[in-house]
Structure formats: structure tokens, C-alpha cells
mmJSON file of the N, C-alpha and C atoms, coordinates in Angstrom:
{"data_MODEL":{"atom_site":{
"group_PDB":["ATOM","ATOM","ATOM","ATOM","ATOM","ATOM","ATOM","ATOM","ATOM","ATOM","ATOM","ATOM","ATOM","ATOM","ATOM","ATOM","ATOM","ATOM","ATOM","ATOM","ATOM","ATOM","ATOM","ATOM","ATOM","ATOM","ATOM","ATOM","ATOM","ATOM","ATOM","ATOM","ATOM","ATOM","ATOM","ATOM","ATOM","ATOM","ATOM","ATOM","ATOM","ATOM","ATOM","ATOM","ATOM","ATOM","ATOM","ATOM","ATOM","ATOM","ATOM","ATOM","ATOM","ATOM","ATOM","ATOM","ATOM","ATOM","ATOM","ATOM","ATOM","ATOM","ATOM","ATOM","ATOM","ATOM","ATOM","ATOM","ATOM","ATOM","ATOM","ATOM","ATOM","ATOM","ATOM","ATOM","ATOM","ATOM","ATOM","ATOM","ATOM","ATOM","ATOM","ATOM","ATOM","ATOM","ATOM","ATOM","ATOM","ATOM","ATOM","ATOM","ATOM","ATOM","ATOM","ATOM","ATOM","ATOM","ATOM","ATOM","ATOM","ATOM","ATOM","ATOM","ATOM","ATOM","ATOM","ATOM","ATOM","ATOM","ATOM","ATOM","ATOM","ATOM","ATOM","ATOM","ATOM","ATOM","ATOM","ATOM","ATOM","ATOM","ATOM","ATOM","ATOM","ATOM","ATOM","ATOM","ATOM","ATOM","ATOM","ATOM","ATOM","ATOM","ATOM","ATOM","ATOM","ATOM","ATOM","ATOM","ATOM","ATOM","ATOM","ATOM","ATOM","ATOM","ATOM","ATOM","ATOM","ATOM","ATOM","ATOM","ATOM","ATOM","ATOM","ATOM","ATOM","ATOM","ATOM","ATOM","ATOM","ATOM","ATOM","ATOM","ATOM","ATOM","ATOM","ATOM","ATOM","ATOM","ATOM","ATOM","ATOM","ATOM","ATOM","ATOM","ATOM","ATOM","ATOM","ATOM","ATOM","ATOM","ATOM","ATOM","ATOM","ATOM","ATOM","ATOM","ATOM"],
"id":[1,2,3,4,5,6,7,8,9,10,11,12,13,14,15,16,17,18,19,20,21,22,23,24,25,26,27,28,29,30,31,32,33,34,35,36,37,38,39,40,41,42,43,44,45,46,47,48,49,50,51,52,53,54,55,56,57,58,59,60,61,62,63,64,65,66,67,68,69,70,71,72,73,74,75,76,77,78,79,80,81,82,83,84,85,86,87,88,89,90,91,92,93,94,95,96,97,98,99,100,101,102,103,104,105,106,107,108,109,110,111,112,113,114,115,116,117,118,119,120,121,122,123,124,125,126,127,128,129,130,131,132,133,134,135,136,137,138,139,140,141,142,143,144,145,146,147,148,149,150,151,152,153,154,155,156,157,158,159,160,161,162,163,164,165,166,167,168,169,170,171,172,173,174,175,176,177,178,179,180,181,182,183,184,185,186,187,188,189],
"type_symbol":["N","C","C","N","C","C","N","C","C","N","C","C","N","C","C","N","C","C","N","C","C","N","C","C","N","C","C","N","C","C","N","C","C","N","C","C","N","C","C","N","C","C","N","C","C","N","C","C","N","C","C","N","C","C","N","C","C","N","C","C","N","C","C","N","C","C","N","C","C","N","C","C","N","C","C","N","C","C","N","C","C","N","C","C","N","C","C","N","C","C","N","C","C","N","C","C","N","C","C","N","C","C","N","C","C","N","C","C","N","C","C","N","C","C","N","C","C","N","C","C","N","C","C","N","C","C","N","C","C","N","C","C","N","C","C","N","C","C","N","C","C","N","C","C","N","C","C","N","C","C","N","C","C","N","C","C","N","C","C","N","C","C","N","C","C","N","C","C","N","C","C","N","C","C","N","C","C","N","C","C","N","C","C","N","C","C","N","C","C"],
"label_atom_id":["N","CA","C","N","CA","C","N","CA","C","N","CA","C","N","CA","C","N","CA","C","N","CA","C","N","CA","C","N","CA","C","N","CA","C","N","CA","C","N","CA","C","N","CA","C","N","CA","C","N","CA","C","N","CA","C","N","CA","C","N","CA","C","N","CA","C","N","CA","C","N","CA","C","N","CA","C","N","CA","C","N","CA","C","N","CA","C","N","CA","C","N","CA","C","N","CA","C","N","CA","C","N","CA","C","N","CA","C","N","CA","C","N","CA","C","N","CA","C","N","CA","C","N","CA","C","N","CA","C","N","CA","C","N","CA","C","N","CA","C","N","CA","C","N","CA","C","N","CA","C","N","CA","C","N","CA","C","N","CA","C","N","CA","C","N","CA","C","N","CA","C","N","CA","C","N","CA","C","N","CA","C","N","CA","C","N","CA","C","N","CA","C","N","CA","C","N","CA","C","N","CA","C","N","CA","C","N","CA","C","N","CA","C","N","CA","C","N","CA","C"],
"label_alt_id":[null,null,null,null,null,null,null,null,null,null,null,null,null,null,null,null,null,null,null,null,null,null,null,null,null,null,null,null,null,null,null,null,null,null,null,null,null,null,null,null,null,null,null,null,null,null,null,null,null,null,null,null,null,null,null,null,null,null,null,null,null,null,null,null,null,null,null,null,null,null,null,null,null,null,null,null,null,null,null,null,null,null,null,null,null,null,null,null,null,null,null,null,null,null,null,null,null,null,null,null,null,null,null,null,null,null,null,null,null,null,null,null,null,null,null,null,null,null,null,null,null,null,null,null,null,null,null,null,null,null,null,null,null,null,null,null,null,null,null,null,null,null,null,null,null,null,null,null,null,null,null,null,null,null,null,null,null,null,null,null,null,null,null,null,null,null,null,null,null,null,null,null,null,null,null,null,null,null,null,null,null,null,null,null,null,null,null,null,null],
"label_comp_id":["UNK","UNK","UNK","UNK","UNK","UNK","UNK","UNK","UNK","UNK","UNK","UNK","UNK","UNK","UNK","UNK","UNK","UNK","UNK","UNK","UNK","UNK","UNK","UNK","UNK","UNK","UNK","UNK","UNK","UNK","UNK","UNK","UNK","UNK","UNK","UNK","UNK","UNK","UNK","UNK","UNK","UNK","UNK","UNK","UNK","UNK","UNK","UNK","UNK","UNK","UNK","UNK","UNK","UNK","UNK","UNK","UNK","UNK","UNK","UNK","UNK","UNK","UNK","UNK","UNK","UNK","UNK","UNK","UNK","UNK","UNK","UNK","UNK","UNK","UNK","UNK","UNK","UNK","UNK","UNK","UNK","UNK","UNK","UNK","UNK","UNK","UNK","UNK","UNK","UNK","UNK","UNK","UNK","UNK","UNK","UNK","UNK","UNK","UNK","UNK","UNK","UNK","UNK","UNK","UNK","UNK","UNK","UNK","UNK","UNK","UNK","UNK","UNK","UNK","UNK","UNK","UNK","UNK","UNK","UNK","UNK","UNK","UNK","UNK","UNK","UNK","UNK","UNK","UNK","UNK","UNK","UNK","UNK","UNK","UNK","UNK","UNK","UNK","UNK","UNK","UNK","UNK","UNK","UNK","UNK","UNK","UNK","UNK","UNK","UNK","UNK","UNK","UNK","UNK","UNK","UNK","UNK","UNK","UNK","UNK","UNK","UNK","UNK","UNK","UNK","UNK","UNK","UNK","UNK","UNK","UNK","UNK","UNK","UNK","UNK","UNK","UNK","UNK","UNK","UNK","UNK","UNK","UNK","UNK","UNK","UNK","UNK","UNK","UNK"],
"label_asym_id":["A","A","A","A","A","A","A","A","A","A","A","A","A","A","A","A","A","A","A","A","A","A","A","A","A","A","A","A","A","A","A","A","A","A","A","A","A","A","A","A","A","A","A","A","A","A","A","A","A","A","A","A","A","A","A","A","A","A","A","A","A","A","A","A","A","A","A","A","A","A","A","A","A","A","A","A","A","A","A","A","A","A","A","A","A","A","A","A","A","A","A","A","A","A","A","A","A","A","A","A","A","A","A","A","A","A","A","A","A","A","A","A","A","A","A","A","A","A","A","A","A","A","A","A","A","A","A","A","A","A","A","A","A","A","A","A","A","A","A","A","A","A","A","A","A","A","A","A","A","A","A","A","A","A","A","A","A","A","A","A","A","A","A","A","A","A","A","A","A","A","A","A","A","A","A","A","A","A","A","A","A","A","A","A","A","A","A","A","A"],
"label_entity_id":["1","1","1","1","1","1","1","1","1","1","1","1","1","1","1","1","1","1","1","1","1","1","1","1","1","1","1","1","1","1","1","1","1","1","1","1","1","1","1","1","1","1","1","1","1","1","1","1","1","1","1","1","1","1","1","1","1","1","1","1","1","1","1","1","1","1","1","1","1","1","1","1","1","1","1","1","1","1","1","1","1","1","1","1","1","1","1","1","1","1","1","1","1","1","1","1","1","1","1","1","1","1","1","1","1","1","1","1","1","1","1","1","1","1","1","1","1","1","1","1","1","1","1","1","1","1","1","1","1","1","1","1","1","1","1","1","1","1","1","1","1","1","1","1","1","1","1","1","1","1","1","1","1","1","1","1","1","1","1","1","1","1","1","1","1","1","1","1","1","1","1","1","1","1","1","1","1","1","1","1","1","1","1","1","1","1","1","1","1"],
"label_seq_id":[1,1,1,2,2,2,3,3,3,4,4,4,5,5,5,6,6,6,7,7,7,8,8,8,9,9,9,10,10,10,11,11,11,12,12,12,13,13,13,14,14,14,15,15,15,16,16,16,17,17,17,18,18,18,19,19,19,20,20,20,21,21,21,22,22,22,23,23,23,24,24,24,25,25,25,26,26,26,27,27,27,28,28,28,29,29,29,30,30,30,31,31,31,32,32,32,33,33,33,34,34,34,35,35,35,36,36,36,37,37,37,38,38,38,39,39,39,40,40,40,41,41,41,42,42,42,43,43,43,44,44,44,45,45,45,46,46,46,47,47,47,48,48,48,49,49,49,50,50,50,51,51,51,52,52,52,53,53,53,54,54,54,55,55,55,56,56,56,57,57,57,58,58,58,59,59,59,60,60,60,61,61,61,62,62,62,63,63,63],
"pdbx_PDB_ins_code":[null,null,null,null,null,null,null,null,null,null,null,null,null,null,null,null,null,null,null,null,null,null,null,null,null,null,null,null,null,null,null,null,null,null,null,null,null,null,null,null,null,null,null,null,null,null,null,null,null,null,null,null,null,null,null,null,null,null,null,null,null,null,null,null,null,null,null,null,null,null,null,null,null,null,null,null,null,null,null,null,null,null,null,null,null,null,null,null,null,null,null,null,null,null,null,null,null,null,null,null,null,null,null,null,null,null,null,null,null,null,null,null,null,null,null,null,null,null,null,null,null,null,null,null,null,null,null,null,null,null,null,null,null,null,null,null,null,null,null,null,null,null,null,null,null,null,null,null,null,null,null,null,null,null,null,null,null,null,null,null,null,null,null,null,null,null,null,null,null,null,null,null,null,null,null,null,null,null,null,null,null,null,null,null,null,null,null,null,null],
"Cartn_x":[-51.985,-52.503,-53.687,-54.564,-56.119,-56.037,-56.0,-55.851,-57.441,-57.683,-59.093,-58.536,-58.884,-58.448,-60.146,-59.963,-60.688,-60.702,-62.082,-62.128,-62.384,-61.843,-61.855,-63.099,-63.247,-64.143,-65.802,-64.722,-65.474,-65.598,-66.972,-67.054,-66.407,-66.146,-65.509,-66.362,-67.613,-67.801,-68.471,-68.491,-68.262,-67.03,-65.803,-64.663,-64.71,-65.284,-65.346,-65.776,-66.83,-67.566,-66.986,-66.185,-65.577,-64.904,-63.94,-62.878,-63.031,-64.027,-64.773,-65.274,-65.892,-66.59,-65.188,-64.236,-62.823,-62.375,-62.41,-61.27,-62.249,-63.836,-64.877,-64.786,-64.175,-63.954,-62.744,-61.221,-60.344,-60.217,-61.5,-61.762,-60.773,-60.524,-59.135,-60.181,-61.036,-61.684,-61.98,-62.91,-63.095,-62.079,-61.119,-59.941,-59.469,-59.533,-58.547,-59.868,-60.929,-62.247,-61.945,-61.64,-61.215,-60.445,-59.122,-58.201,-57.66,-58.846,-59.276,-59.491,-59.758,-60.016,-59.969,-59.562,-59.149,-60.582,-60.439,-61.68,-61.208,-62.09,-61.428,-61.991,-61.262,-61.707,-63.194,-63.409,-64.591,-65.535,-65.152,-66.685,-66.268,-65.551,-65.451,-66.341,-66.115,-66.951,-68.267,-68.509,-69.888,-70.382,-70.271,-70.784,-70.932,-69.746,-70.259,-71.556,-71.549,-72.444,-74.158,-74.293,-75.288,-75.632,-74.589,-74.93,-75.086,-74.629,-74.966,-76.706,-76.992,-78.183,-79.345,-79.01,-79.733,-79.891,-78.674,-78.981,-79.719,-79.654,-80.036,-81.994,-81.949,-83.161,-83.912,-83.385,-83.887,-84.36,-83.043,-83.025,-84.253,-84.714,-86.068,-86.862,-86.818,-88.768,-88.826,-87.049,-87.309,-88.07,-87.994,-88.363,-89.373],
"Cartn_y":[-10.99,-10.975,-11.934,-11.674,-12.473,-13.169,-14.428,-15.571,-15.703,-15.487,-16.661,-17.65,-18.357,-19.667,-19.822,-19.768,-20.387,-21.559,-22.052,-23.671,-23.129,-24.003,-24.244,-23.456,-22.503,-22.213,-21.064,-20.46,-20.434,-19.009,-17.804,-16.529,-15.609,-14.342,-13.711,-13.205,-13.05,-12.029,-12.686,-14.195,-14.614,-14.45,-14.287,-14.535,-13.337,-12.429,-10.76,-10.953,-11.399,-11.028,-12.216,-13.015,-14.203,-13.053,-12.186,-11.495,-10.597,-9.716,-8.272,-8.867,-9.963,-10.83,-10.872,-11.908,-12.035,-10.253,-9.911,-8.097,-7.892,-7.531,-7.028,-7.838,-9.016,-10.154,-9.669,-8.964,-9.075,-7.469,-6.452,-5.276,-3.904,-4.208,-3.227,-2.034,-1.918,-0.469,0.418,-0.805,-0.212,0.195,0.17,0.17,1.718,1.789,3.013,4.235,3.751,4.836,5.219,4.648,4.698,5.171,5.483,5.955,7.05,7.903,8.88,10.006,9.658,10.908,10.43,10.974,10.527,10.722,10.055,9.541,9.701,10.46,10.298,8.919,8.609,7.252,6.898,8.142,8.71,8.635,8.954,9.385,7.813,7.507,5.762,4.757,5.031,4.495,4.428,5.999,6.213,5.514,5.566,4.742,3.351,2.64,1.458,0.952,1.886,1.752,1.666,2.763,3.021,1.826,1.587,0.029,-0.874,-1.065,-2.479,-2.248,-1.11,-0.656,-1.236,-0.687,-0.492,-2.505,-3.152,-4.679,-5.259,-4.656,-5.71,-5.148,-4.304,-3.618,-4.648,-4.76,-5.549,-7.092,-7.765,-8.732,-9.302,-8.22,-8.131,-7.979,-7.274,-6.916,-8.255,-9.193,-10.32,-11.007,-11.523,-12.642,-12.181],
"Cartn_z":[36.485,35.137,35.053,34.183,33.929,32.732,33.426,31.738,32.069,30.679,30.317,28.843,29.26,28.397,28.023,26.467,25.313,24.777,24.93,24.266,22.504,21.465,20.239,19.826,19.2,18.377,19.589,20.541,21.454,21.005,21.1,20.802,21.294,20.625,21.375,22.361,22.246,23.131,24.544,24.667,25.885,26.456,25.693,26.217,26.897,26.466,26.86,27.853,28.301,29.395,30.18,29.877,31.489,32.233,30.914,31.383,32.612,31.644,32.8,33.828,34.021,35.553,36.279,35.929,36.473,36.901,36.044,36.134,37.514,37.177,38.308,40.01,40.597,41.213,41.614,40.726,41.877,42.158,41.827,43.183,42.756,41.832,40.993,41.084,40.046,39.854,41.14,42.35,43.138,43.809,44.154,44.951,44.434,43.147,42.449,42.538,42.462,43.145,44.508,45.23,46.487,47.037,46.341,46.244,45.393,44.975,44.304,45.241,46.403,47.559,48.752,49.805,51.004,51.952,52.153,53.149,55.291,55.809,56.757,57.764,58.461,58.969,59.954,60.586,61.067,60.122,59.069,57.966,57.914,57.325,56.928,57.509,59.307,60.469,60.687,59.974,60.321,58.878,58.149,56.746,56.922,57.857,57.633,58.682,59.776,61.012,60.026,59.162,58.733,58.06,57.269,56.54,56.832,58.168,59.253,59.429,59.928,60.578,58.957,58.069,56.965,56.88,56.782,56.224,57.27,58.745,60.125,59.682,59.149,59.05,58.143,56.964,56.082,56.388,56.673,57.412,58.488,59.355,60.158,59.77,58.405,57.605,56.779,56.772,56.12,56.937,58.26,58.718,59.412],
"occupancy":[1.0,1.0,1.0,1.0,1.0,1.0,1.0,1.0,1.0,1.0,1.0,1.0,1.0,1.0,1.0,1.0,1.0,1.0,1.0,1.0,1.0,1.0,1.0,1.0,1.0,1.0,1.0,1.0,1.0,1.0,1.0,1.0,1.0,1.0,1.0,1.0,1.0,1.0,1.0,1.0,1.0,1.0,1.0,1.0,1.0,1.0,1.0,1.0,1.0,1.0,1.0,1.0,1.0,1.0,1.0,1.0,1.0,1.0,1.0,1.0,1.0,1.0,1.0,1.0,1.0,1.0,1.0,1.0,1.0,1.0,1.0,1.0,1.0,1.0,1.0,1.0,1.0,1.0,1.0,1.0,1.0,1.0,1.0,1.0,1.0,1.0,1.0,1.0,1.0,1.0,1.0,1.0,1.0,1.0,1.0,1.0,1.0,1.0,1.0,1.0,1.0,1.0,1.0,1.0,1.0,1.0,1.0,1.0,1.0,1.0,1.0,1.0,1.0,1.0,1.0,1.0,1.0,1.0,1.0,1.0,1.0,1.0,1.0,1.0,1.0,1.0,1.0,1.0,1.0,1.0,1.0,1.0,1.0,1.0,1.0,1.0,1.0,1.0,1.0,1.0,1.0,1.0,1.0,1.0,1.0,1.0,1.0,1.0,1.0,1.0,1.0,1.0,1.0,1.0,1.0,1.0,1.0,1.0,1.0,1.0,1.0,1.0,1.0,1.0,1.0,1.0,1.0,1.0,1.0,1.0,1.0,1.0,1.0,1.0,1.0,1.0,1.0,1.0,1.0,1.0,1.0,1.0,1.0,1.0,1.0,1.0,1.0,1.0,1.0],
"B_iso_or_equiv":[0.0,0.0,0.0,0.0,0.0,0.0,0.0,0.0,0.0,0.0,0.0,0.0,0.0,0.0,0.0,0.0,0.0,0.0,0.0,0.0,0.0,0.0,0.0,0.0,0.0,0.0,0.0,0.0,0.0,0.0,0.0,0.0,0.0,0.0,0.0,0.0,0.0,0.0,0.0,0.0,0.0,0.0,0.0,0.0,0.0,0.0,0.0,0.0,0.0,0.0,0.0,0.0,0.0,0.0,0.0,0.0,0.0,0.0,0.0,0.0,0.0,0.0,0.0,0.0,0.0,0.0,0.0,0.0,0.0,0.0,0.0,0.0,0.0,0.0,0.0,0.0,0.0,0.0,0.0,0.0,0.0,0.0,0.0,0.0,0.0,0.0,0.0,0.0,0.0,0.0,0.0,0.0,0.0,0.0,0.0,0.0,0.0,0.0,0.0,0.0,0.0,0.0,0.0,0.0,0.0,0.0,0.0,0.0,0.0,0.0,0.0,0.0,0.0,0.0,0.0,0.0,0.0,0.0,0.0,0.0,0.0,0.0,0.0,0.0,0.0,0.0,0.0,0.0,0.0,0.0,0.0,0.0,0.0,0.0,0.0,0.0,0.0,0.0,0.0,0.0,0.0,0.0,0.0,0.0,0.0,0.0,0.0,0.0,0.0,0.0,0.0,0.0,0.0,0.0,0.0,0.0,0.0,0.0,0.0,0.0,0.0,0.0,0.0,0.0,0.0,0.0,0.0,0.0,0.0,0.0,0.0,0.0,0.0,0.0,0.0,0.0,0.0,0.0,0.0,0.0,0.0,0.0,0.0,0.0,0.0,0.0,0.0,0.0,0.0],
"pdbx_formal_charge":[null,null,null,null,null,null,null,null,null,null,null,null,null,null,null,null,null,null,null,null,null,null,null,null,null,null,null,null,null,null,null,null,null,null,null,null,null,null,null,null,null,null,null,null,null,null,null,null,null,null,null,null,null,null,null,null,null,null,null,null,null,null,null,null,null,null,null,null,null,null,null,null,null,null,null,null,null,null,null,null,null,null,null,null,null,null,null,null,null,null,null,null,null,null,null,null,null,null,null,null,null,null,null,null,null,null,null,null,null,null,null,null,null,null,null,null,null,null,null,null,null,null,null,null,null,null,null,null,null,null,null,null,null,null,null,null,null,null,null,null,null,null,null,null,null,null,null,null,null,null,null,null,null,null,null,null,null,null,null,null,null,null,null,null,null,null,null,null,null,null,null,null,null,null,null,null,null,null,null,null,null,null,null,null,null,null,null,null,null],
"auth_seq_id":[1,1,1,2,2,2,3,3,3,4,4,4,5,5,5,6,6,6,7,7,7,8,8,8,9,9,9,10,10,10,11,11,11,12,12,12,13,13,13,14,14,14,15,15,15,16,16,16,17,17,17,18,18,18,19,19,19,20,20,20,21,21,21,22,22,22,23,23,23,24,24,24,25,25,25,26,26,26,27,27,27,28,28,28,29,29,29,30,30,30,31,31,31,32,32,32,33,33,33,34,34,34,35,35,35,36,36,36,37,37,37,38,38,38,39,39,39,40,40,40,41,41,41,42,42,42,43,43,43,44,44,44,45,45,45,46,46,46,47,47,47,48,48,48,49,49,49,50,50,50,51,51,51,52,52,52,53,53,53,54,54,54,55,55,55,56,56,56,57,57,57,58,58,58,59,59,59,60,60,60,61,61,61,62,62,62,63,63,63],
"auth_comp_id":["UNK","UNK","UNK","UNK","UNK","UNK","UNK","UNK","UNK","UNK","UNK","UNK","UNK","UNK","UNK","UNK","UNK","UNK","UNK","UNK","UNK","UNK","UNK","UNK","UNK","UNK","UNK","UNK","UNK","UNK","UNK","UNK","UNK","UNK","UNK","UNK","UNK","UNK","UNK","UNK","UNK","UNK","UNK","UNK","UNK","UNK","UNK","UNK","UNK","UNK","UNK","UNK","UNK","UNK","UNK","UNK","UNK","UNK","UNK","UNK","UNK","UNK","UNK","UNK","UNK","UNK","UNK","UNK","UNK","UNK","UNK","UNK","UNK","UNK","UNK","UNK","UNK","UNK","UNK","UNK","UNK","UNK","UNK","UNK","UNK","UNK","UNK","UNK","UNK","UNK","UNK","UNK","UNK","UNK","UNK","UNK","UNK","UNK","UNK","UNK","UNK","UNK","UNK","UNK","UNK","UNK","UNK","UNK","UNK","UNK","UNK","UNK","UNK","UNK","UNK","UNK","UNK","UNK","UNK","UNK","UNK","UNK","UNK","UNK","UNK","UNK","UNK","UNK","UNK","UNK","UNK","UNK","UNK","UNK","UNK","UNK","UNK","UNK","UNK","UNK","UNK","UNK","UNK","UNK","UNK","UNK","UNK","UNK","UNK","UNK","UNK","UNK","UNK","UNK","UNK","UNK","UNK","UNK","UNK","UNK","UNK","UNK","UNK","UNK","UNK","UNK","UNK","UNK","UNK","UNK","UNK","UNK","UNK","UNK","UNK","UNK","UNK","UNK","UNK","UNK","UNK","UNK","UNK","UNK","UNK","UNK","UNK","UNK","UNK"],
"auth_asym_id":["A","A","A","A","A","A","A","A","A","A","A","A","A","A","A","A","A","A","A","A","A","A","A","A","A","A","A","A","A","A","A","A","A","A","A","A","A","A","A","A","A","A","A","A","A","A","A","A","A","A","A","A","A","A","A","A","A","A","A","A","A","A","A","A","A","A","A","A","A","A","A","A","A","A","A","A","A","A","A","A","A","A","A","A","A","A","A","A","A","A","A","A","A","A","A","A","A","A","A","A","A","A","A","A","A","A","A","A","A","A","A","A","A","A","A","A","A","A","A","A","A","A","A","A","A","A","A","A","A","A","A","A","A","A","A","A","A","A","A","A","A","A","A","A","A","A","A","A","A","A","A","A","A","A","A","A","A","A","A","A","A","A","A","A","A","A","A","A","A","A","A","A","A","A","A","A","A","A","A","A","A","A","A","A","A","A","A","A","A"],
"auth_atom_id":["N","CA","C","N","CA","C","N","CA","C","N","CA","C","N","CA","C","N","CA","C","N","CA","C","N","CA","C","N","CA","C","N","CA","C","N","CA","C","N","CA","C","N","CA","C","N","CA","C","N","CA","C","N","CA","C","N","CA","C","N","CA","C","N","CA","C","N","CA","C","N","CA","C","N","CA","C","N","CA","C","N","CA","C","N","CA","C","N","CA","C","N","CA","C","N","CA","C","N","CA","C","N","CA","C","N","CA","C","N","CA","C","N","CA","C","N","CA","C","N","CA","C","N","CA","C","N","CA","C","N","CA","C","N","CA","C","N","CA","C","N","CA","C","N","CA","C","N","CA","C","N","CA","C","N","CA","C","N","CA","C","N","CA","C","N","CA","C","N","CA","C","N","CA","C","N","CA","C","N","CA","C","N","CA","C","N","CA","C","N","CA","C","N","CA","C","N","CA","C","N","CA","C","N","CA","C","N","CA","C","N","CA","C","N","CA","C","N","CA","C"],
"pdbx_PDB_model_num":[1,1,1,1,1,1,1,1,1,1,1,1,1,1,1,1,1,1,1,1,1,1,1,1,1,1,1,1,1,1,1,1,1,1,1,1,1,1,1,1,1,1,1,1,1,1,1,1,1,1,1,1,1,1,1,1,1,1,1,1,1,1,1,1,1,1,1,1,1,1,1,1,1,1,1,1,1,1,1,1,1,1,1,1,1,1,1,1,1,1,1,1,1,1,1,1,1,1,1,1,1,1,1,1,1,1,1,1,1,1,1,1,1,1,1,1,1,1,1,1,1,1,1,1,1,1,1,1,1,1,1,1,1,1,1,1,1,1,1,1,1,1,1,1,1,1,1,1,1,1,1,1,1,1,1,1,1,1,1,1,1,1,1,1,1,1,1,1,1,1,1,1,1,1,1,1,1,1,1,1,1,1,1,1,1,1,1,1,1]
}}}
């Protein structure tokens, strides 16, 4: 469960948005997206290969 604890006189709609940062942080939504369709582990593999390739890419046009 997600406590956000409020100081005295504090708005709601910061309290709103500590919450959704906290909810967004422990990965719930993504997880149940995820678990919306089965993925085979191959396609899984090859997705993350691409994404390695794509950040090492960046990374080099950084420096």
C-alpha cells in the first residue's frame, strides 16, 4: 500500500502528484501491460539486443 503523508495545510493536488510519482516507481502499470500478451522470449531477446545497440550508439555520437 502507498502512504503519502501530508504536512498541515499541504494541497491536494501535490499530494496527487507525490502519489502517481510513488504508484509510477513501484512498476505496477507496466507489469500488468506486460502481462496483457505473451511475449515470446526470442522476440523478448531480440528487443533487448536492439536496445543495447540503439543506447551504445548514442553513447558514441555522445563522446
Amino acid at each position: 500500500m502507498i502512504i503519502v503523508p501530508l504536512k498541515e495545510g499541504e494541497n491536494i493536488e501535490r499530494a496527487l502528484k507525490k502519489f502517481k510519482r510513488k504508484f509510477e516507481k513501484t512498476g505496477i502499470v507496466k507489469e500488468l501491460r506486460d502481462r496483457q500478451a505473451f511475449t515470446k522470449p526470442s522476440v523478448r531477446n531480440r528487443a533487448q539486443r536492439i536496445k543495447a545497440v540503439y543506447k551504445q550508439s548514442l553513447q558514441q555520437a555522445e563522446e
